[in-house]
N, C-alpha and C positions, 0 to 999 in steps of 0.2 A: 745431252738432250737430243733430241729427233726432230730433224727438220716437218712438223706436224702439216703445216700450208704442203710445200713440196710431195708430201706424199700422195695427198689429193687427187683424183680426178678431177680433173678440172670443170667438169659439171658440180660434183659436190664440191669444189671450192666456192663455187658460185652458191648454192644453198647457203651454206656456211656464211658468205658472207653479205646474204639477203636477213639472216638472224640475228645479226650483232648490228652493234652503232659503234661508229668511228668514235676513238676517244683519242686526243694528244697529250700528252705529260711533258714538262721540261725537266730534266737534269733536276734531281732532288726530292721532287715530287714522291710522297705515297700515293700509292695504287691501293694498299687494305694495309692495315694492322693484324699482326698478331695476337687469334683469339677474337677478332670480328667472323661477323655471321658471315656463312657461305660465300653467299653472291654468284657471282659466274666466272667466267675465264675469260681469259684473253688472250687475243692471236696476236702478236707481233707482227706488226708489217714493216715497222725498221727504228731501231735504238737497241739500245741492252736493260734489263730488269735484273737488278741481284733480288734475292730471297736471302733474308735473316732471321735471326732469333737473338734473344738476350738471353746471356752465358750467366756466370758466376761473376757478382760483382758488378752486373750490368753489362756488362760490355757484350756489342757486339759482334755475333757470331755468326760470317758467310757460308750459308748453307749451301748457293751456287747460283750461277750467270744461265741469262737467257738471253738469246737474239732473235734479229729477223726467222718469220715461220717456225716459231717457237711457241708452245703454249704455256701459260702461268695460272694455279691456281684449277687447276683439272682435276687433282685428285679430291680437294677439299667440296669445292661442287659437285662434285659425283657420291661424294658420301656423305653432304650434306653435315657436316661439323665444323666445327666453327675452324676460321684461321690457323694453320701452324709452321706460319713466317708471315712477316712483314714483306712483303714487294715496293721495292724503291726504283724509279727511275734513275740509273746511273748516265743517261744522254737523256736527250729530245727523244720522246718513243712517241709512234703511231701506233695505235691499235686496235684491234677489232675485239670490242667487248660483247660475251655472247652470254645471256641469263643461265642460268644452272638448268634450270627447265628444257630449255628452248637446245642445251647443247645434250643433256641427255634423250632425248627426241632425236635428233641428227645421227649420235651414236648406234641408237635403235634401230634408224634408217639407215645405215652405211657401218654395217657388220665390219668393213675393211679402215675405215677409222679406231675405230674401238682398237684391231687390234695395234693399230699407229702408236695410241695411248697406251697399251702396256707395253711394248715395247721400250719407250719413252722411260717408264718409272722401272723396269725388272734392271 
C-alpha cells in the first residue's frame, strides 16, 4: 500500500484534513461490512486495518493490512458500489474519516493525489 498522508503536500494534507472527522476504533472493531453502502474513506493516523472477505465455508479470508497514512475503502467510494471487504481494526486505530463526496472533490482539486490513489491499487 502507499504511504497516501506522506505523499501530500502539506497544504493539501491540511484540506484533507479540514474534510474529514476524527474517528477512533479499539482492537476488534468494524469500520464497514462487506457489501454495505459506499460511505467514504479513511486516513489512518496510527493503528492497523486488515480488509477481509468470506471464503468457502465461511471462513475468513485476509485480503490485506493497512497502517499509519494509509487509505481504506478508496476504491469502493470512488465508484460508489457497495462494500468489497469488511475493514476490522486489528489495534486502537485513529482516523480521518473523509464522505465519498467530499473526497472525490479533493481528488478533483489535487490532480497529484489522484495519482497517489492509483498508484496504491496498480
Amino acid at each position: 500500500m502507499t504511504d497516501f498522508l506522506g505523499a501530500l503536500e502539506p497544504a493539501h494534507r491540511e484540506v484533507l484534513h479540514e474534510l474529514g472527522l476524527r474517528r477512533r476504533y479499539r482492537a476488534g472493531d468494524t469500520l464497514t461490512r462487506e457489501l454495505d453502502d459506499a460511505g467514504g474513506v479513511w486516513l489512518l493516523i496510527a493503528g492497523e486495518v486488515a480488509a477481509s472477505t468470506l471464503g468457502p465455508g465461511g471462513k475468513e479470508v485476509l485480503l490485506g493490512l493497512a497502517g499509519p497514512g494509509e487509505l481504506v475503502g478508496e476504491l469502493t467510494a470512488l465508484r460508489g458500489s457497495r462494500r468489497s471487504a469488511t475493514l476490522t481494526a486489528r489495534t486502537d486505530v485513529d482516523a480521518l474519516a473523509v464522505a465519498a463526496g467530499d473526497f472525490r472533490r479533493f481528488l478533483r482539486s489535487v490532480p497529484g493525489a489522484a495519482l497517489v490513489v492509483l498508484d496504491g491499487v496498480i
